[in-house]
Residue, then its C-alpha position, 0 to 999 in steps of 0.5 A: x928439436x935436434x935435426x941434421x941440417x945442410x950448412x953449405x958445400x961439404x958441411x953438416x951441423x946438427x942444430x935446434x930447429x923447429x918441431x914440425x906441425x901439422x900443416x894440412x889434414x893429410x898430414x902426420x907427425x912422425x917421432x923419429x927412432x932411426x934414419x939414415x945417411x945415403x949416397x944420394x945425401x952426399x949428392x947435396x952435400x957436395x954442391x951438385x945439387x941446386x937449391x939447397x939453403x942454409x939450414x935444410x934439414x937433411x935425410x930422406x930414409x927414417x922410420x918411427x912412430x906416429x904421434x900426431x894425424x891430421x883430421x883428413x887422414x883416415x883412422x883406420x888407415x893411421x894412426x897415433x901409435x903407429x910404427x911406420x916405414x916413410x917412402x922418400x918420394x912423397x906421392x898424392x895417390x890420386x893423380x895420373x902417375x899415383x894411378x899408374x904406380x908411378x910414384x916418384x913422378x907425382x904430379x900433385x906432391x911437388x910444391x916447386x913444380x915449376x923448378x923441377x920443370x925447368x931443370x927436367x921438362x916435367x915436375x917431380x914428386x916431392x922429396x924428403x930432405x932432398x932440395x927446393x927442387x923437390x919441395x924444400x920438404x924438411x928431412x928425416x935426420x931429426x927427432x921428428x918430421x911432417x910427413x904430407x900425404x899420410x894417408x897414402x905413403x907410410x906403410x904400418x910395421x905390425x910385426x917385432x921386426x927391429x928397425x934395423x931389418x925394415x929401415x930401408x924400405x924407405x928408400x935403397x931396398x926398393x931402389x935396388x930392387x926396381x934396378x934389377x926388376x927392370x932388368x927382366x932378368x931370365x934364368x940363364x942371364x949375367x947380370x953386373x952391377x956398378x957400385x957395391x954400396x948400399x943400393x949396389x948390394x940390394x940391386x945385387x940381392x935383388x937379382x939374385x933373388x929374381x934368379x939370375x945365374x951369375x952376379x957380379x959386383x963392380x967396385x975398388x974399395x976392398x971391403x965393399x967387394x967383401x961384403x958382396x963376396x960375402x954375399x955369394x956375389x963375384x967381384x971385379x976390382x975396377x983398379x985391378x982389371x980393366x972392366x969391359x974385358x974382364x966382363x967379355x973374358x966372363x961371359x965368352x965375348x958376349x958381355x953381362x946380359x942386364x946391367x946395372x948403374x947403382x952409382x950415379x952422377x959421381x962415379x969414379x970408375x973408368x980410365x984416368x983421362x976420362x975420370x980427369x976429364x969428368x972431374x973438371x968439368x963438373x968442378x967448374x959446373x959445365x957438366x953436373x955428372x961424372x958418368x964413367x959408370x953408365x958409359x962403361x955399363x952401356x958399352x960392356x952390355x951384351x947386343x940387345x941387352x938391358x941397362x938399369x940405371x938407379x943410380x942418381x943423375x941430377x942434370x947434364x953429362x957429356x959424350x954419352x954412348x948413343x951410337x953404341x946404344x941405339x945400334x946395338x940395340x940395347x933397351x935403358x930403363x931408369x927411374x927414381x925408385x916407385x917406393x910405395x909400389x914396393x913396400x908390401x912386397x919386398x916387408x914380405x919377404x924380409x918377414x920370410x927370410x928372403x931379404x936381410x937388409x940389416x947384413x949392409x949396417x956397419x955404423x951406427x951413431x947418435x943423431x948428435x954426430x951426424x956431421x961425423x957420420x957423412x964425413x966417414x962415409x963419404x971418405x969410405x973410412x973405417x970400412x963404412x957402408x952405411x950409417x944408421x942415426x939414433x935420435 
């Protein structure tokens, strides 16, 4: 089968691999009729993350149908004929964390726990597509995938829905989603947002939707800023203004209420000598983050507010605000996203309008020019906010 496979720093090849096979009894074939690239995909791509090999297959977001079930999953919870929705974290729904709804710290999903352990302090779920560090589970940028746990993880799209309106229910809806549900956000509130790509635009609706007076996106690429705009949302252009004063001229001198980081461990945000600073240092690998955006997030917060960070950090940064932090008394609420926690809900209010993801799709490619697909949208070229990839 085809399938977009890491092929060392800054490089993706699409190659024929292997078909997937049925592994374990909880297992499930899935066909693969669309996926996607995310920002998280960049992470790998860019060498930030560890343990990535030669030839992994990419891809944590895909949906398809199912065409193949082991003989422990149950039939009427799966089976061949399906069409489903895969979570990127893969989770066991039977250990502590599953029973505590929190997936994405699985205990049982993670075949190299003993890594995660090391880099974290305690093992992390399984993910697709994502490093050795999570599994070395083979991706969803393929014609097919083994999904572990099929019992537990995909959910069933019974309705006509295209793909296009339920594809990211895999992975970046409910990220956004959890990132503004974590800020407690009251009528009245303010609520920002670092980084008006795909999560940042979710996060966005998301906190809108859960009834935030004022919303604000914060990014530079123009076309970015539209789409909020687009989307009823204000903007600040990060190059334009200085961000924690145009921040305190619209909240009075208070700063936003919640806030939330939806960039994560390559921001670009902040001033020239930090992003300078940052830069190099992650260069050489003596610090794995460039955290402009939280440290902006935190210090732009109101006193005894919230910051939400669904943005991905992967290990280690320098001069983060712990003083600004604990004395002001803000409260940092974090997580890779609990997926499964969210499927029903938020398919629920897509089938009711609520929520339009398909409005963040500007490009979509065949699987074959997947290695295309990365390089304009991690170059931002041609306007592009998210790639969807056809098997």
């Amino acid at each position: 089968m085809r399938a977009a496979t890491w092929a060392g720093r800054n490089k993706v090849e699409v190659r024929d691999v292997p078909e997937p096979r049925i592994l374990n009894g909880r297992d499930a074939i899935v066909k693969i009729t669309s996926t996607a690239i995310c920002g998280s995909d960049l992470h790998l791509v860019d060498g930030y993350v560890p343990t990535m090999r030669d030839g992994d297959v990419m891809g944590h977001e895909f949906m398809g149908e199912v065409v193949e079930v082991g003989t422990g999953v149950d039939g009427n919870r799966l089976r061949v004929g399906d069409r489903v929705v895969v979570p990127f974290p893969i989770a066991c729904g039977a250990c502590a964390a599953c029973a505590n709804e929190l997936y994405s710290c699985c205990e049982n999903s993670n075949p190299n726990a003993g890594i995660a352990e090391k880099m974290f302090g305690h093992p992390v779920a399984g993910i697709f597509g994502y490093s050795h560090l999570t599994g070395g589970f083979a991706g969803g940028q393929a014609q097919y995938a083994r999904v572990p746990f099929a019992d537990v993880g995909p959910i069933k799209i019974e309705s006509d829905l295209a793909d296009e309106q339920v594809l990211f229910l895999s992975d970046i809806l409910p990220t956004g989603y959890m990132g503004a549900e974590m800020c407690d956000i009251q009528p009245s509130d303010v609520v920002a947002v670092w980084g008006c790509g795909p999560v940042g635009q979710f996060a966005m609706d998301s906190a809108r939707l859960l009834g935030a007076a004022v919303v604000i996106g914060i990014d530079k690429e123009p076309y970015r800023l539209r789409m909020a705009e687009q989307a009823g949302h204000t903007t600040i252009n990060f190059e334009d203004v200085d961000v924690r004063s145009r921040l305190l001229e619209l909240t009075g001198g208070r700063g936003p209420d919640k806030c939330i980081d939806a960039v994560g461990m390559e921001a670009s945000h902040g001033s020239a000598h930090l992003h300078a600073y940052d830069r190099i240092k992650q260069a050489v690998r003596s610090e794995t983050e460039r955290p402009h955006a939280l440290r902006q997030a935190i210090l732009s917060c109101r006193s005894g507010g919230i910051v939400s960070v669904v943005g991905v950090y992967g290990g280690f940064l320098d001069k983060f605000p712990a003083g600004a932090w604990m004395n002001r008394a803000l409260t940092l609420r974090t997580g890779q996203c609990h997926v499964h926690r969210y499927l029903r809900p938020l398919l629920e209010r897509i089938e009711r309008g609520e929520l339009a993801p398909s409005r963040i799709i500007t490009h979509t490619l065949p699987l074959d020019e997947a290695a295309h697909g990365y390089e304009i949208f991690k170059k931002k070229q041609d306007d592009c906010e998210k790639v969807v990839l056809k098997p």
